[in-house]
KOLSEKOL-775080 format. One record per residue (C-alpha): z, y, x; residue in one letter; residue number from 1. Coordinates in nm, 2 decimals. Layout:
<atoms>
ATOM      zz      yy      xx  r    k
ATOM       Z       Y       X  A  NUM
...
</atoms>
This chain:
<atoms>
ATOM      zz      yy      xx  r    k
ATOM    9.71    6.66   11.91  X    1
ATOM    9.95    6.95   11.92  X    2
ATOM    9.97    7.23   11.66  X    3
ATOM    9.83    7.46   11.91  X    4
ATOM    9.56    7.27   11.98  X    5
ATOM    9.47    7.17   11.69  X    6
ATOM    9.43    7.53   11.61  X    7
ATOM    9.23    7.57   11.92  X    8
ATOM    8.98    7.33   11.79  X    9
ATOM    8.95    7.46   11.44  X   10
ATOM    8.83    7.79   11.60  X   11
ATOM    8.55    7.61   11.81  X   12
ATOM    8.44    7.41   11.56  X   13
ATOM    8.45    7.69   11.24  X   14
ATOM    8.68    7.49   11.06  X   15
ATOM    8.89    7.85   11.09  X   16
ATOM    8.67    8.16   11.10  X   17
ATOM    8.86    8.44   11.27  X   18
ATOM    8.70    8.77   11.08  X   19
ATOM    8.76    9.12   11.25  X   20
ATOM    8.92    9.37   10.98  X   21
ATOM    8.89    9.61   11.24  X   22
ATOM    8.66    9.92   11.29  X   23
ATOM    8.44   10.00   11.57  X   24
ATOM    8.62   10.31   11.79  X   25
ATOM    8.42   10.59   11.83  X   26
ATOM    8.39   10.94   11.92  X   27
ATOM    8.23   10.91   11.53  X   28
ATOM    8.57   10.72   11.39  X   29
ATOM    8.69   10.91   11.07  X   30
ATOM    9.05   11.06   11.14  X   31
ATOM    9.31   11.27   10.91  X   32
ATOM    9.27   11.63   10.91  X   33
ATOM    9.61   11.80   10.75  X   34
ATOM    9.59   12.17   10.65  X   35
ATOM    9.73   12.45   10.82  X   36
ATOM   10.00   12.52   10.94  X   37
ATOM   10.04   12.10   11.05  X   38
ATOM    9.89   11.99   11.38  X   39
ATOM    9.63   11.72   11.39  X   40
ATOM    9.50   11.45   11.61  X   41
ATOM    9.25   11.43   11.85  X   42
ATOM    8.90   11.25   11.77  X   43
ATOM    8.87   10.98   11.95  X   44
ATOM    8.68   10.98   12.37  X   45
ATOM    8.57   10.82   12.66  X   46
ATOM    8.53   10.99   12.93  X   47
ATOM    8.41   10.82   13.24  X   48
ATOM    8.56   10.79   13.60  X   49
ATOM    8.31   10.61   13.77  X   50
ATOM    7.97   10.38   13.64  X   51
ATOM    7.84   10.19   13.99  X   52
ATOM    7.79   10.50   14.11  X   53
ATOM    7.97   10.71   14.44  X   54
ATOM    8.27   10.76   14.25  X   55
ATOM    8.29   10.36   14.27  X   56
ATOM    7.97   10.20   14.37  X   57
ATOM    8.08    9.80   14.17  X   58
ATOM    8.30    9.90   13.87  X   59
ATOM    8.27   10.09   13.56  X   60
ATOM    8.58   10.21   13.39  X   61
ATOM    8.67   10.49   13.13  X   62
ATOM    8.99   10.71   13.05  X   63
ATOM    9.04   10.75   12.69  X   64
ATOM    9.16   11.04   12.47  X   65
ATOM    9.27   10.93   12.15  X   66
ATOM    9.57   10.99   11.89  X   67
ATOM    9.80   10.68   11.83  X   68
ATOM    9.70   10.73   11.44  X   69
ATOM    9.34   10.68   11.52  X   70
ATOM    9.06   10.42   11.36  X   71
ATOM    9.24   10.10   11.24  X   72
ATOM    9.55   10.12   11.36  X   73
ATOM    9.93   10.04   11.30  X   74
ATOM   10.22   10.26   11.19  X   75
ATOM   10.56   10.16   11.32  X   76
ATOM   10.89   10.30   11.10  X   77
ATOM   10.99   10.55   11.34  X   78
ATOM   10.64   10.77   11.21  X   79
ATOM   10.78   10.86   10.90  X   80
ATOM   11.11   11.08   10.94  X   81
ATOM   11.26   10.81   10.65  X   82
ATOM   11.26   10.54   10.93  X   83
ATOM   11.34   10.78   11.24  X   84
ATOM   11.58   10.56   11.34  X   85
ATOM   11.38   10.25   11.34  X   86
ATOM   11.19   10.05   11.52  X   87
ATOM   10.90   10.24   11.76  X   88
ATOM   10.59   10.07   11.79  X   89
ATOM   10.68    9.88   12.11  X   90
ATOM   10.99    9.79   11.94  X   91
ATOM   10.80    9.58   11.67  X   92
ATOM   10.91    9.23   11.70  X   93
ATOM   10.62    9.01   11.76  X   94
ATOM   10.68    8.74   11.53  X   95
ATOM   10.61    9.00   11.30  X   96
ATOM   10.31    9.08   11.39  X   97
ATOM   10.19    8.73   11.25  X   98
ATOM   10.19    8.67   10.90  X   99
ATOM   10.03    8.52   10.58  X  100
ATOM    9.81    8.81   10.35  X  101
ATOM    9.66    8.85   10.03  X  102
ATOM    9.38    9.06    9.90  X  103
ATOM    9.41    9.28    9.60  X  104
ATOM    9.08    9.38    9.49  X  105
ATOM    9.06    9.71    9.32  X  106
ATOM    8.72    9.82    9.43  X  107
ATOM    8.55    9.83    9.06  X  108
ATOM    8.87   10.08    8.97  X  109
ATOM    8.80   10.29    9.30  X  110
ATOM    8.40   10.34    9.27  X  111
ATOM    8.45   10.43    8.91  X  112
ATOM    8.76   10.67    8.99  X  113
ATOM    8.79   10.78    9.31  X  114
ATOM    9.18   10.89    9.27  X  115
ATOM    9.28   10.52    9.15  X  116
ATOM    9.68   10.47    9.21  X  117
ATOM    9.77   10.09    9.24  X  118
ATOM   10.06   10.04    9.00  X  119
ATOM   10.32    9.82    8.95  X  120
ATOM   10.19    9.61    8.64  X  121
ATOM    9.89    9.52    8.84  X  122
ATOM   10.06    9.40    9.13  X  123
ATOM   10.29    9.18    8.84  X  124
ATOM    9.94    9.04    8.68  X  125
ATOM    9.77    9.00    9.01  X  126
ATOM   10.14    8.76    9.03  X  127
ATOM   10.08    8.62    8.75  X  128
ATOM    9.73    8.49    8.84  X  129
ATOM    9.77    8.37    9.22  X  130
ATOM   10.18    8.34    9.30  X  131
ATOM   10.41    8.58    9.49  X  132
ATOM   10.34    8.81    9.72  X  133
ATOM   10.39    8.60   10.09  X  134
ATOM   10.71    8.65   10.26  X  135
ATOM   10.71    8.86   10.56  X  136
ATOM   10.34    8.84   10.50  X  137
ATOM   10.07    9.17   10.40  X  138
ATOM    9.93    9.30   10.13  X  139
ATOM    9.60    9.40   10.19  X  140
ATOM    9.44    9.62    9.92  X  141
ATOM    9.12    9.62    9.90  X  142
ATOM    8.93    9.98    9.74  X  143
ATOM    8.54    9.94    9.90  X  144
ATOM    8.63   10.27   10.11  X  145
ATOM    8.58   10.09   10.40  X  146
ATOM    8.19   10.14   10.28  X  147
ATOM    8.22   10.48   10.36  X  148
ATOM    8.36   10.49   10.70  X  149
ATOM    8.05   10.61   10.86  X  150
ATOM    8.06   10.93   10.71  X  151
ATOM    8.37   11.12   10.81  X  152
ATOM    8.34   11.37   10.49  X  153
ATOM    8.22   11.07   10.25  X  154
ATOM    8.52   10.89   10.42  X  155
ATOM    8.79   11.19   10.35  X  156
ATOM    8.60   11.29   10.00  X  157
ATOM    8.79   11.64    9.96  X  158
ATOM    8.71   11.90    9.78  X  159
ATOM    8.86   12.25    9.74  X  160
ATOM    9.15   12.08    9.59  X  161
ATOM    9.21   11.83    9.94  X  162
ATOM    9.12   11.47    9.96  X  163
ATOM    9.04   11.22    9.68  X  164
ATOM    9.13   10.87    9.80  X  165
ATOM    9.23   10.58    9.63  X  166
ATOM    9.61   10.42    9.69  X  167
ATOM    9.93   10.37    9.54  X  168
ATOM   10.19   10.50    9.31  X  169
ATOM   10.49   10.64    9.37  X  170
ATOM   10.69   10.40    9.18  X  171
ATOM   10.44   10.07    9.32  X  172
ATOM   10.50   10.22    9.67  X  173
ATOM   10.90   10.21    9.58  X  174
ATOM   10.89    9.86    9.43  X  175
ATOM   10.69    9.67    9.71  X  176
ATOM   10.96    9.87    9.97  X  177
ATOM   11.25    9.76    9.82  X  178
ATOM   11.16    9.48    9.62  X  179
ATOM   10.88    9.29    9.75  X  180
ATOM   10.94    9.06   10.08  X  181
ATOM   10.59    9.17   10.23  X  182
ATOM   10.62    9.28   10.59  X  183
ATOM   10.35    9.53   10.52  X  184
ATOM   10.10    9.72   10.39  X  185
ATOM    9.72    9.73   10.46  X  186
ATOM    9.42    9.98   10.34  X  187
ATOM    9.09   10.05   10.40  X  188
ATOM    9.18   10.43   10.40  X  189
ATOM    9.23   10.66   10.63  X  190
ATOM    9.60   10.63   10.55  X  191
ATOM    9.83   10.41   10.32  X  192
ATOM    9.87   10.66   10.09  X  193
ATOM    9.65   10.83    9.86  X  194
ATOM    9.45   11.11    9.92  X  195
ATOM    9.64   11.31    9.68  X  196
ATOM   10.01   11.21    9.79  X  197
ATOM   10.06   11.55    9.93  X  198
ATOM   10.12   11.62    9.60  X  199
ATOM   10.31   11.34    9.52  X  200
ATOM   10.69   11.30    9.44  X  201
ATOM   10.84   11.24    9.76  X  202
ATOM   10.49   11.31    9.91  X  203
ATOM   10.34   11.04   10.09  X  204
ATOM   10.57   10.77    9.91  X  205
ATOM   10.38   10.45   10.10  X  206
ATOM   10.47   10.63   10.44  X  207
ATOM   10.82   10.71   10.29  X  208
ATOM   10.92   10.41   10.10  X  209
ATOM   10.73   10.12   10.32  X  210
ATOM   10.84   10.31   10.67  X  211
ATOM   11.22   10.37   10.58  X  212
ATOM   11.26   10.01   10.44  X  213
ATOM   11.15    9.91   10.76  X  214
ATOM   10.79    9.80   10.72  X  215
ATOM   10.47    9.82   10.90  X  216
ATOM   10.11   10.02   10.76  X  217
ATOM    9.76    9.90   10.87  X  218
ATOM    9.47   10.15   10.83  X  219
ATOM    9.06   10.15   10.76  X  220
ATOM    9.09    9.79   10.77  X  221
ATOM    8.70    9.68   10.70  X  222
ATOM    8.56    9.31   10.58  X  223
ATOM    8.86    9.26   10.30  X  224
ATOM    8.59    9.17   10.08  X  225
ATOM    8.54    8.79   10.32  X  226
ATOM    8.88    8.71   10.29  X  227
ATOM    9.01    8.51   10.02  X  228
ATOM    9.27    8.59    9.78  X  229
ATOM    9.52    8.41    9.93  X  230
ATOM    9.57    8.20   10.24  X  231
ATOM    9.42    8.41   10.52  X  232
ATOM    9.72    8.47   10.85  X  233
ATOM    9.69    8.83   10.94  X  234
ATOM    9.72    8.93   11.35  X  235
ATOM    9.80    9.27   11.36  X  236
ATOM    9.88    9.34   11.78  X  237
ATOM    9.89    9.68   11.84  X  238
ATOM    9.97    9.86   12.18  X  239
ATOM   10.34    9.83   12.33  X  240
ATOM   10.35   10.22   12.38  X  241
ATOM   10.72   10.32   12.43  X  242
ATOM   10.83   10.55   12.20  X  243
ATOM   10.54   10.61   11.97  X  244
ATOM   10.48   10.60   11.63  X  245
ATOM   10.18   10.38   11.64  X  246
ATOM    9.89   10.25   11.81  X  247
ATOM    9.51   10.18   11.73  X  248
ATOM    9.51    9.79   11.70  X  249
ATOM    9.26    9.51   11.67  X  250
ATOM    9.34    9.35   11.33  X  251
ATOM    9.23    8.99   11.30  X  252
ATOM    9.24    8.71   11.00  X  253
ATOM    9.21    8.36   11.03  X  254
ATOM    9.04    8.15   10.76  X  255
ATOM    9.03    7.80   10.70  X  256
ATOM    8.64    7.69   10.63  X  257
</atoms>
C-alpha cells in the first residue's frame, strides 16, 4: 500500500482522527476592535443572491463580507510592516502549510491571570519535558480562551484600560523568531499577541518578531485541549488571495488513534 493510501485508510478507519481547530464563521465571530484613530474590520456576512427562488429557481448561493483577519484565520509576513517585503498570503509556499505541532498548555496560568505572558523559561522546561520544538512545525499555545469565543466582550475582556488577553512576552516572542525552527505560531486569541501588547516594547512583538522573521500566525484556534502534546500534523490552508495579508482558514490536525 502506498503512503498515501495508507493514510487514506487510517482516516476511514479512526486509526487517525482529523479534529477541526477551527471556529464556526458567523455574523456572531469575535473580531479585533483597535481604538481610534486606527480603522477596523468588518464583522463577518452572508448576504444572499438567490435561495430556489426567481432570482435562481435550483441553486442557493451567498456573497460574503468579511475581513481577511477574521475568525480563525492565517497571517502571512507581509501584515506586519516588519515583513512588508515578504511573502503575501498567496505567496505562502504550500509545503509550509503542512507541519508537525505541539501543544503548550497554559490554561490553569490564564484562568487564574487573565494577562498571563508566555516566557522564555517555560518554553525551555516545557523542552525539557517533551523534546524540541518541531522543525518547520507550530507551536500551538493553548490559554482556554477559546472557551469564551461565544461572547465577543467575554472574548476581548477589556476594560477602561483596553483588552486583557493572555500571550507572549516580548523577549519569548523574540527568541521563538529568531531562534526557534517553528514555522509558526498558533493561539486561541483573537490575535497572537497579547491583549496588552499595544503597550508592549515594540508593540505587538509576536506580529513583529514572528512576521519579519518570516513566519506564519494562526488565530482562535478551538479544541487544543484534544490534541496531544506532541505528534499531531497541523493543515493550516488558507485562501490564495493575491496580495493580502491573510485569509480566514480551515485549520485541521491529524491524530494517530
Amino acid at each position: 500500500m502506498s503512503v498515501l493510501s495508507s493514510l487514506v485508510e487510517s482516516i476511514r478507519s479512526g486509526a487517525i482522527e482529523v479534529i477541526d481547530l477551527t471556529a464556526p464563521l458567523s455574523s456572531e465571530t469575535p473580531i479585533l476592535m483597535l481604538p481610534e484613530p486606527f480603522g477596523n474590520t468588518v464583522p463577518f456576512r452572508l448576504t444572499e443572491i438567490s435561495r430556489y427562488d426567481d432570482r435562481g429557481p435550483a441553486w442557493y448561493w451567498n456573497d460574503i463580507t468579511t475581513g481577511e483577519h477574521t475568525g480563525t484565520h492565517f497571517d502571512a509576513p507581509v501584515h506586519w510592516v516588519t515583513g512588508r517585503d515578504g511573502e503575501d498570503v498567496s505567496q505562502v509556499p504550500p509545503s509550509r502549510l503542512i507541519g508537525p505541532a505541539v501543544v503548550l498548555d497554559f490554561a490553569g496560568h490564564a484562568a487564574a491571570d487573565p494577562d498571563f505572558l508566555l516566557q522564555i523559561q517555560h518554553v525551555k522546561e516545557w523542552e525539557k519535558a517533551n523534546g524540541p520544538l518541531p522543525e518547520g512545525g507550530w507551536l500551538l499555545y493553548r490559554t482556554g480562551w477559546d472557551a469564551r469565543s461565544g461572547d465577543q466582550a467575554s472574548f476581548l475582556n477589556a476594560d477602561e484600560t483596553g483588552p486583557h488577553t493572555p500571550g507572549i512576552s516580548v523577549e519569548c516572542a523574540q527568541w521563538l523568531a529568531e531562534e526557534t525552527p517553528i514555522a509558526g505560531l498558533g493561539v486561541e486569541t483573537v490575535g497572537t499577541d497579547a491583549g496588552a501588547a499595544h503597550s508592549f516594547d515594540p508593540a505587538f512583538p509576536c506580529h513583529s518578531f514572528l512576521l519579519g522573521s518570516g513566519k506564519y500566525g494562526l488565530t482562535q484556534l478551538r479544541n487544543l485541549d484534544r490534541l496531544p502534546v506532541t505528534g499531531a500534523v497541523v493543515l493550516a490552508p488558507p485562501l490564495p488571495i493575491v496580495g493580502g495579508s491573510g485569509s480566514p482558514v480551515r485549520v485541521l490536525a491529524l491524530v494517530e488513534r
